[in-house]
Residue, then its C-alpha position, 0 to 999 in steps of 0.5 A: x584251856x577250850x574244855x575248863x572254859x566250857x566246864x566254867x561256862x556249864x557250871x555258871x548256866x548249872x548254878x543259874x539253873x539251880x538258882x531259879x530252881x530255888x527261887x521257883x520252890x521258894x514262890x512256890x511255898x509261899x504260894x502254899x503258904x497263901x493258899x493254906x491261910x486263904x483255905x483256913x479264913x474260908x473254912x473259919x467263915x464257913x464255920x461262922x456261917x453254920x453256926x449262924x445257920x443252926x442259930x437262925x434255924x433254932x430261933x425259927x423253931x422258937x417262933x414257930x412253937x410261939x406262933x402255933x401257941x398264940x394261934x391256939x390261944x387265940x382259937x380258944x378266945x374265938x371259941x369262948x366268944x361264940x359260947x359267950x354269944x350262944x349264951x348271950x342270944x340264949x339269955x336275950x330270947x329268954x328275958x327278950x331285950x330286956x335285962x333282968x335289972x330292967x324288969x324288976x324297975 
């Protein structure tokens, strides 16, 4: 009787033994299972964030062919405006102060 009791005994410790091994395995992938979906949410975040990047980057490229545009537009006008004012002092040396209008009254 001594030796089925202990074969009782070590198959109970042997089936909570097992019991807390499944329990263990079962923890352990929904842990996987957390951490999976925790790994995709923060490449799927990582993907949004590029895809911000690349965004910015092209619009900062947009800008910065837009700037350099306007500052060639406006060195243009700079240099009409010089040319206008050598022709304007050349015109007033000319004719002096005076405007052709005004010398012919």
């Amino acid at each position: 009787y001594g030796k089925e009791k202990n074969q009782i005994i070590e198959s109970k410790e042997f089936i909570k033994r097992w019991e807390l091994m499944e329990k263990r395995e079962f923890e352990i992938k929904q842990k996987e299972v957390e951490l999976d979906a925790r790994i995709t949410e923060i490449e799927t975040k990582e993907k949004i964030r590029e895809k911000k990047i690349n965004q910015m980057e092209e619009e900062l490229k947009i800008c910065t062919k837009v700037m350099s545009e306007m500052e060639k537009r406006e060195e243009q006008r700079i240099l009409r405006m010089l040319v206008l004012e050598k022709r304007l002092a050349e015109f007033e040396s000319m004719w002096g102060r005076q405007t052709p209008e005004s010398s012919l009254m």
